[in-house]
TORVEX-955380 format. One record per residue (C-alpha): residue number from 0; residue in one letter; x, y, z. Coordinates in nm, 3 decimals. Layout:
<recs>
   i aa      px      py      pz
 NUM  A       X       Y       Z
...
</recs>
This chain:
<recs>
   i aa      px      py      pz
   0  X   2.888  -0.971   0.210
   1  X   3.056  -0.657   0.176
   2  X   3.104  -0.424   0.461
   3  X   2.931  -0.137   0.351
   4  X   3.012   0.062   0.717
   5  X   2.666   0.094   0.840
   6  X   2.401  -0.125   0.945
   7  X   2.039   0.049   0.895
   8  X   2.010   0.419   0.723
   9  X   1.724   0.720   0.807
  10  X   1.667   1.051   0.673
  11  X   1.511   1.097   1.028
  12  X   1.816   1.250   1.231
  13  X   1.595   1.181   1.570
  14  X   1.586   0.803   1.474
  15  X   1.940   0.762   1.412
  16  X   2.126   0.462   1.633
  17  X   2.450   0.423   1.683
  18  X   2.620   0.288   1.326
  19  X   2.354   0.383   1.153
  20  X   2.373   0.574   0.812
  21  X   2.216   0.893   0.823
  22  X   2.076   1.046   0.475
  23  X   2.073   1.421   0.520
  24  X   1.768   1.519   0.252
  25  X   1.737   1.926   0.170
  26  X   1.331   1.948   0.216
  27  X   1.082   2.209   0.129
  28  X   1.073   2.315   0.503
  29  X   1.368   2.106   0.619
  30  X   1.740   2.092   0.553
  31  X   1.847   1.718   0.696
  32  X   2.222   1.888   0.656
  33  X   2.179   2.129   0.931
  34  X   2.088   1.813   1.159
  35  X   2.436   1.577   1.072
  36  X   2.610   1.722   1.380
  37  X   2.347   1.585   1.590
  38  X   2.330   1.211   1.401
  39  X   2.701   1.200   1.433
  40  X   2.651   1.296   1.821
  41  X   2.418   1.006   1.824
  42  X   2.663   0.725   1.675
  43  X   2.600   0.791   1.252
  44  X   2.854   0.572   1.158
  45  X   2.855   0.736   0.785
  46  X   2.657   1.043   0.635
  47  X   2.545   1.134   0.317
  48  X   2.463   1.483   0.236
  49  X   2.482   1.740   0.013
  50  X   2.345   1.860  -0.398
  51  X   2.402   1.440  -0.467
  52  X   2.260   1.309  -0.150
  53  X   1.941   1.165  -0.333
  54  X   2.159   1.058  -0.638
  55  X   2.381   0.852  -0.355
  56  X   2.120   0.721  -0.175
  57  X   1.968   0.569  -0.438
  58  X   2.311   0.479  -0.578
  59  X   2.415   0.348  -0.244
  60  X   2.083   0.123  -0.212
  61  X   2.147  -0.045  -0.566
  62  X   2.453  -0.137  -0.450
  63  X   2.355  -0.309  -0.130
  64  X   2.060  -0.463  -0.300
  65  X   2.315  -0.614  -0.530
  66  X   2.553  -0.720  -0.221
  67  X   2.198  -0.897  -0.141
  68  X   2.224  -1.192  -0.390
  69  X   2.204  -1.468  -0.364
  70  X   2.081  -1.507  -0.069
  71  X   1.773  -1.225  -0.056
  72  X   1.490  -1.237  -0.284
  73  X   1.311  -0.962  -0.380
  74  X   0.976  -0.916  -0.430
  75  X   0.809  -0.628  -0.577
  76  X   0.461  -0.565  -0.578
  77  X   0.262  -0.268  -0.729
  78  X  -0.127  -0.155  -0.841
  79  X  -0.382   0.104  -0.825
  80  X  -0.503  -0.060  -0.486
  81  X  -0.453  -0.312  -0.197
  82  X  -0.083  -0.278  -0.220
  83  X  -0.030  -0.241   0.116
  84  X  -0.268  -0.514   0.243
  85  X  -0.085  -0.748  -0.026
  86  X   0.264  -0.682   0.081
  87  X   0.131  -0.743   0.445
  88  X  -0.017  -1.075   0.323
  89  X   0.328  -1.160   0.159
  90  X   0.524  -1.049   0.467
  91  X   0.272  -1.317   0.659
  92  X   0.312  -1.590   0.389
  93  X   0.677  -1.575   0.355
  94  X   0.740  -1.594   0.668
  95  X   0.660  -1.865   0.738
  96  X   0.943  -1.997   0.498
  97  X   1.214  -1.775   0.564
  98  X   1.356  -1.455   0.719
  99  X   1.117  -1.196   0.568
 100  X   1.159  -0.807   0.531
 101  X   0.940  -0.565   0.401
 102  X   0.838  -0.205   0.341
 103  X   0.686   0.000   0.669
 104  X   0.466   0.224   0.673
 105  X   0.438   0.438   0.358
 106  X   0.834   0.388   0.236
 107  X   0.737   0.316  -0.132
 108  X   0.859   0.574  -0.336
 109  X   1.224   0.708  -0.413
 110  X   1.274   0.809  -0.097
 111  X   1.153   0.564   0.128
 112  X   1.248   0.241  -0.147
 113  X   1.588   0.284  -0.126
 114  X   1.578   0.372   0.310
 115  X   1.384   0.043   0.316
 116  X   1.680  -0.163   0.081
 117  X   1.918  -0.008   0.346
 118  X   1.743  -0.148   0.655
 119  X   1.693  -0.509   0.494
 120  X   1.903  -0.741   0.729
 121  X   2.165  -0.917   0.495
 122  X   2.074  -1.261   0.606
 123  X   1.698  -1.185   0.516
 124  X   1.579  -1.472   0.258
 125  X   1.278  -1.244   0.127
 126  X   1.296  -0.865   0.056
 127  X   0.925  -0.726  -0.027
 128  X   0.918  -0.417  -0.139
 129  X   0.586  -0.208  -0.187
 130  X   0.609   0.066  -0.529
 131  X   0.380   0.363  -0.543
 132  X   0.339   0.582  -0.856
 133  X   0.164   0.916  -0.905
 134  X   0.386   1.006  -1.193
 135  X   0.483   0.794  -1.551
 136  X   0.840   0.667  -1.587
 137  X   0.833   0.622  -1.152
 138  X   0.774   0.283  -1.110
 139  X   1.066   0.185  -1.396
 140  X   1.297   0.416  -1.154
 141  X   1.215   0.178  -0.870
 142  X   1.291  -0.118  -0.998
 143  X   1.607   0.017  -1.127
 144  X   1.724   0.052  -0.801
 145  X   1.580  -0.266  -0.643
 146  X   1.628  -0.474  -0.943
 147  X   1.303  -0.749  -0.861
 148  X   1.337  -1.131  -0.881
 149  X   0.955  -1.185  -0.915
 150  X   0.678  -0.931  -0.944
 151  X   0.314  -0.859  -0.876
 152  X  -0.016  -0.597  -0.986
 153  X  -0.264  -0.591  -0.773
 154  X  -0.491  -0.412  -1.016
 155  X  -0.495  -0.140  -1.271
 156  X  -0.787   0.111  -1.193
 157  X  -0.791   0.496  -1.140
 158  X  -0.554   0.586  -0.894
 159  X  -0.398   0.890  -1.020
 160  X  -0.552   0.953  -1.336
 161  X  -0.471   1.317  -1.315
 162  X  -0.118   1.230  -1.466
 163  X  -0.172   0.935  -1.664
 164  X  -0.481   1.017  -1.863
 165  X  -0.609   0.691  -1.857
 166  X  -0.626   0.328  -1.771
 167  X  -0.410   0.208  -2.017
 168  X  -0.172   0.486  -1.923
 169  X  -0.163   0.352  -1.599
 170  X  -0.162  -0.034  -1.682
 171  X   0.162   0.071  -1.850
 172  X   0.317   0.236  -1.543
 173  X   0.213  -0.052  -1.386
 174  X   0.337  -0.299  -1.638
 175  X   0.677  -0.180  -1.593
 176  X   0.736  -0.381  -1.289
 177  X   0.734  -0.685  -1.498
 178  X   0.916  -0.553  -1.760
 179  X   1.210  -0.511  -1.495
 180  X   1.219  -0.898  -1.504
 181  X   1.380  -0.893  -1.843
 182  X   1.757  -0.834  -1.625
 183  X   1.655  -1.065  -1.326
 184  X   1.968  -1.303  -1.222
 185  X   2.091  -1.467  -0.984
 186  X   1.780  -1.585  -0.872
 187  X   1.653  -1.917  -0.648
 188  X   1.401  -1.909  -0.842
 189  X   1.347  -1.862  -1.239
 190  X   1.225  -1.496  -1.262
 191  X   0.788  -1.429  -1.279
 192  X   0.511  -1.209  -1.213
 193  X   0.195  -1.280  -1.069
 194  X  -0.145  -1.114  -1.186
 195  X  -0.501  -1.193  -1.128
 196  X  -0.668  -1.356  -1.417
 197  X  -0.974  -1.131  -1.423
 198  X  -0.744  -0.841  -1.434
 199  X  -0.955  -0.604  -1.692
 200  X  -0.590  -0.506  -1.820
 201  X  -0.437  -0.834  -1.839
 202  X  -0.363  -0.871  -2.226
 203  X  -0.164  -0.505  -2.184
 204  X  -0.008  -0.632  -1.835
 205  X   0.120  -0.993  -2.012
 206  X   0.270  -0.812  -2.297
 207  X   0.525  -0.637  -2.083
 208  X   0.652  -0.970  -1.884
 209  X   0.945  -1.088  -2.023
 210  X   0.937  -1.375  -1.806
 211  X   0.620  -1.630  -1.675
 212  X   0.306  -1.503  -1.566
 213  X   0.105  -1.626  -1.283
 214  X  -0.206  -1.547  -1.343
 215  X  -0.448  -1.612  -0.998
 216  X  -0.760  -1.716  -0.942
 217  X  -0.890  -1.419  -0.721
 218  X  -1.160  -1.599  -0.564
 219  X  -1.073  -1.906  -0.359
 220  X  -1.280  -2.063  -0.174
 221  X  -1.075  -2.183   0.098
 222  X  -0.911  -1.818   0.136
 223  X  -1.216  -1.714   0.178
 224  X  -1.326  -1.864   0.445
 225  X  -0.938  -1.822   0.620
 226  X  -0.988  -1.423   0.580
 227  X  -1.326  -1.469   0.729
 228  X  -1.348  -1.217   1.081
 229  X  -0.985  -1.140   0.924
 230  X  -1.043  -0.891   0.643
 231  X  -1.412  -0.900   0.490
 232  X  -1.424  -0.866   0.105
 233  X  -1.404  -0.972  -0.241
 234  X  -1.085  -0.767  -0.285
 235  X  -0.914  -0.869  -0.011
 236  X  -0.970  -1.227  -0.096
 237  X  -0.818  -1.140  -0.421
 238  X  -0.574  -0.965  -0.271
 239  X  -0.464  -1.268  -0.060
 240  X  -0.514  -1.504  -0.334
 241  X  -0.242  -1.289  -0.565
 242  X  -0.048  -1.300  -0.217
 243  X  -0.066  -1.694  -0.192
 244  X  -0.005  -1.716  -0.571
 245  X   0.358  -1.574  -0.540
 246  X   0.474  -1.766  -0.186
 247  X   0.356  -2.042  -0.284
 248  X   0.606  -2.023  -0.519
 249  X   0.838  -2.051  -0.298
 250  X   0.722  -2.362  -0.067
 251  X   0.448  -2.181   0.116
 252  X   0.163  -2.437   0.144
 253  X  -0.230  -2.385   0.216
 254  X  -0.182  -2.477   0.608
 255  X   0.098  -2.233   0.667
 256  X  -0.101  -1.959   0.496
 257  X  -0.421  -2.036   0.668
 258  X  -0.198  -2.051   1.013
 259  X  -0.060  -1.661   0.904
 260  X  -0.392  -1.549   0.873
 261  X  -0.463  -1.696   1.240
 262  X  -0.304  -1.324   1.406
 263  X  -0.295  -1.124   1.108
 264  X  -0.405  -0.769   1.136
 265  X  -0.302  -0.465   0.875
 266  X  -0.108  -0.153   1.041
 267  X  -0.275   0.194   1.040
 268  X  -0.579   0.337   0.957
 269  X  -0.637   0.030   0.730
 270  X  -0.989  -0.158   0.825
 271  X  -0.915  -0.065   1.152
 272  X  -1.221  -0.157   1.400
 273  X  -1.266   0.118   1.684
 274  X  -1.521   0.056   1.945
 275  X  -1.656   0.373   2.149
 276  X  -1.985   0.433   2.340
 277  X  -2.149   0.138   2.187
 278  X  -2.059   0.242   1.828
 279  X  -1.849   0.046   1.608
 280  X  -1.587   0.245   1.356
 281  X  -1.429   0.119   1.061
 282  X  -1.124   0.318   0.988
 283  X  -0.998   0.319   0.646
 284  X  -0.903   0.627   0.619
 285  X  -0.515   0.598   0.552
 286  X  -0.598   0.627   0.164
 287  X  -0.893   0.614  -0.126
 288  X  -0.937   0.600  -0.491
 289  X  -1.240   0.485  -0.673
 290  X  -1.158   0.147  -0.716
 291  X  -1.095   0.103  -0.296
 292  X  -1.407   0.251  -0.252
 293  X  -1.645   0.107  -0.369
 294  X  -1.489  -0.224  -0.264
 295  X  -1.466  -0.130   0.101
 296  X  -1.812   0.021   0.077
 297  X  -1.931  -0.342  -0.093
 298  X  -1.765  -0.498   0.213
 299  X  -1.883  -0.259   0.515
 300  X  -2.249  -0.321   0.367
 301  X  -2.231  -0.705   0.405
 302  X  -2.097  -0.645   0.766
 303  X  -2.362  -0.722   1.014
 304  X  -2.445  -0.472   1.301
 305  X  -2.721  -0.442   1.565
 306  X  -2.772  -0.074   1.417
 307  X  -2.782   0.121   1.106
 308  X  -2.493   0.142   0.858
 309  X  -2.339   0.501   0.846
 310  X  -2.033   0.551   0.551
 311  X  -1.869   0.885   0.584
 312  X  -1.706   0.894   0.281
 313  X  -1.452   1.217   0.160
 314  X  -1.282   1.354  -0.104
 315  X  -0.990   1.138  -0.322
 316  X  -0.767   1.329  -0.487
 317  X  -0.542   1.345  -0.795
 318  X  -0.817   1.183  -1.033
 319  X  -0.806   1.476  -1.259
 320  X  -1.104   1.602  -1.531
 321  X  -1.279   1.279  -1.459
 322  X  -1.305   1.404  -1.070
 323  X  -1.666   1.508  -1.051
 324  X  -1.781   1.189  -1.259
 325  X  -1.515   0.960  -1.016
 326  X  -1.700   1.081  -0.670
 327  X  -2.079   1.063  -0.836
 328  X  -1.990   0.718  -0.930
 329  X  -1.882   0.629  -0.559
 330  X  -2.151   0.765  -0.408
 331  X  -2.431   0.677  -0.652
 332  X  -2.275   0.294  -0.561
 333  X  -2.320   0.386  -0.217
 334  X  -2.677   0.495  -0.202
 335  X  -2.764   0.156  -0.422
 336  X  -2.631  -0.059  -0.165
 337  X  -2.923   0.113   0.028
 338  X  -2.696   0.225   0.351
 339  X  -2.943   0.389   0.552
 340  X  -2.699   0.709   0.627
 341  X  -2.439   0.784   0.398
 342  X  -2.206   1.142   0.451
 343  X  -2.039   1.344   0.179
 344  X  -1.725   1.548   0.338
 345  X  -1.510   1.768   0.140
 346  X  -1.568   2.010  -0.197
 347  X  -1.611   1.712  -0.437
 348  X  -1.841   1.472  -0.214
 349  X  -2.032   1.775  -0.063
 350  X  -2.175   1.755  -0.424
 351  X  -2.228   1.390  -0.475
 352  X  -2.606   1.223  -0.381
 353  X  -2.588   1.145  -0.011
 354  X  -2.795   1.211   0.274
 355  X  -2.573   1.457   0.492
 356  X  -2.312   1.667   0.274
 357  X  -2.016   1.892   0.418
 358  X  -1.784   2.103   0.243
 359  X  -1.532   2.125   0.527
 360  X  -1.460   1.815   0.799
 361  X  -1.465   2.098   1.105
 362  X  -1.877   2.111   1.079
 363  X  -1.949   1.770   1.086
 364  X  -1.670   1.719   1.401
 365  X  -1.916   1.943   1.582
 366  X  -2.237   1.732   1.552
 367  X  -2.103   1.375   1.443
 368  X  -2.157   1.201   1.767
 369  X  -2.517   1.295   1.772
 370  X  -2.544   1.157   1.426
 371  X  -2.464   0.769   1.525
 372  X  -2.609   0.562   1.820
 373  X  -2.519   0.247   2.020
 374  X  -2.534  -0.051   1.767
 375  X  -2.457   0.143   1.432
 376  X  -2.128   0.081   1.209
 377  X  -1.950   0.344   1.073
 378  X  -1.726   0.327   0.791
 379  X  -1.460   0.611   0.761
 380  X  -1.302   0.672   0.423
 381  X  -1.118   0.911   0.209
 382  X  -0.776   1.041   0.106
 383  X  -0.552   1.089   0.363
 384  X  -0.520   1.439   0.388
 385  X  -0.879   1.454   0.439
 386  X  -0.790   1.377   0.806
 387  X  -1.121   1.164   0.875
 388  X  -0.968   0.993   1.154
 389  X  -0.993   1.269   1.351
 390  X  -1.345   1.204   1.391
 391  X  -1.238   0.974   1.658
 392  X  -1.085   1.190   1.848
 393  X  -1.196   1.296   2.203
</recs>
């Protein structure tokens, strides 16, 4: 492989190691420039800076990706939710067949992409990279740097349809991860997508693969039961089922997925369970959008407890006119489940049917803990500036 003169690149000037590449970004409050003295004091072995650093890194990231092949795979997965619970699932799968890299943390857009490419070790067999969109014409950017092998959609719902106008909008925004596959080479394996069958945008979705499409049965019986104390849900067992779908494609068999699910846990404030003074906390806070929302609530109502259910739900944003009608919906789903406490936080779910409404989160801090007792579970969701973890703060 080419020596490229680094090994590992940041934007982050405090996380630079010695041969690193450091990317100095000009921010809104930030100017990464004024920090190169400092990365080079810490052992940058290259920097790029300046009007074109962007332009480079992304430049500098197709390249490498390139350098990748034959050996590295990539994987590129997109949808409206459960991205980041699939490419954790695919990350576990792989694994167990090869050398497997992936996206961290929230690295998924044209920033973080091409920072993640950078950091993939060159004798990685699997590169899994996780694509977020807010904008049309974003994801097609994406996979013009990371040029995919295979691709998969989670699902097409409402994420962000401020600036698509609608589903189809976004189904095409979508779609254009599999339309990538057209210029796939060099592959070990013939070039395909993977969908869910019951996809409500599938027709749309199929007509933009240029190559096979996989389309998955989202409800398995077997993953079921594997994901079982794991993750809880119908969308998560679709979610692994689109997972398995794709590795399995690539030698991964029902044992070694079962065995991956043995340990697996998701990173964040993703279904995270907190336990304090007898009260159990479901912490999904890390993101929201209708679609997640109502699954998670579908999920946290078939969870057992010794107490009442409790959902604190908050505000998701960038849904655009359809906002008011978005939040209703969530909420009127909420109260039909019949949970026995359910809390609106924030100007849009202050204003939905619930039990206990807030406009701010700084009220309800003051008075939560006398809300819940020993026994109840407590599901915690919203977007993530919301800042609803903090209710679980000391």
């Amino acid at each position: 492989m080419k020596d490229f003169g680094f090994r590992g690149a940041t934007f982050d000037s405090r996380l630079v190691k010695p041969g690193m590449l450091y990317v100095a970004l000009k921010g809104e409050r930030v100017d990464g420039n004024d920090f190169i003295p400092q990365a080079l004091e810490k052992g940058a072995s290259k920097v790029v800076g300046g009007p074109d650093a962007l332009a480079d890194l992304q430049s500098l990231a197709r390249e490498y990706r390139r350098a990748l092949r034959p050996k590295t795979t990539v994987v590129a997965l997109t949808g409206s939710a459960g991205k980041t619970t699939t490419k954790e699932l695919l990350k576990a799968f792989l694994s167990r067949v090869g050398k497997t890299y992936a996206t961290e943390g929230n690295y998924n857009n044209h920033l973080g992409l091409p920072i993640t490419i950078l950091n993939c070790p060159e004798d990685a067999d699997f590169l899994v990279l996780e694509m977020g969109t807010n904008h049309p014409g974003e994801i097609a950017a994406l996979c013009g740097i990371a040029e995919p092998d295979c691709s998969l959609v989670t699902n097409v719902g409402t994420a962000h349809l401020e600036f698509f106008g609608s589903q189809d909008g976004i189904a095409d925004e979508k779609g254009c991860i599999f339309s990538a596959l057209a210029s796939a080479h060099d592959c070990r394996v013939a070039p395909f997508g993977v969908v869910s069958r019951e996809n409500v945008r599938l027709e749309r979705l199929r007509s933009m693969c240029p190559v096979e499409l996989v389309e998955a049965n989202p409800d398995q019986k077997w993953m079921a039961e594997a994901l079982a104390g794991v993750l809880p849900g119908a969308h998560n067992v679709s979610n692994a089922c689109l997972a398995f779908a794709l590795a399995e494609r690539f030698g991964v068999t029902r044992e070694m997925a079962v065995a991956a699910l043995a340990d697996f846990a998701l990173p964040g404030a993703r279904w995270k369970v907190v336990e304090k003074d007898g009260v159990t906390y479901i912490d999904d806070s890390y993101n929201a959008n209708p679609d997640s929302m109502i699954a998670a609530l579908d999920a946290f109502a078939a969870t057992p407890c010794d107490g009442r259910h409790v959902a604190v739900l908050g505000d998701m944003f960038e849904l655009g006119s359809e906002s008011g009608e978005l939040h209703r919906r969530v909420f009127a789903h909420a109260m039909a489940l019949g949970i026995p406490l359910v809390i609106g936080v924030g100007e849009q779910s202050s204003k939905c049917l619930c039990h206990l409404a807030y406009k701010t989160l700084a009220p309800l801090k003051k008075k939560f803990r006398f809300d819940v007792s020993s026994g109840d579970l407590v599901l915690i969701k919203a977007s993530h500036s919301m800042n609803l973890s903090s209710l679980l703060e000391d």
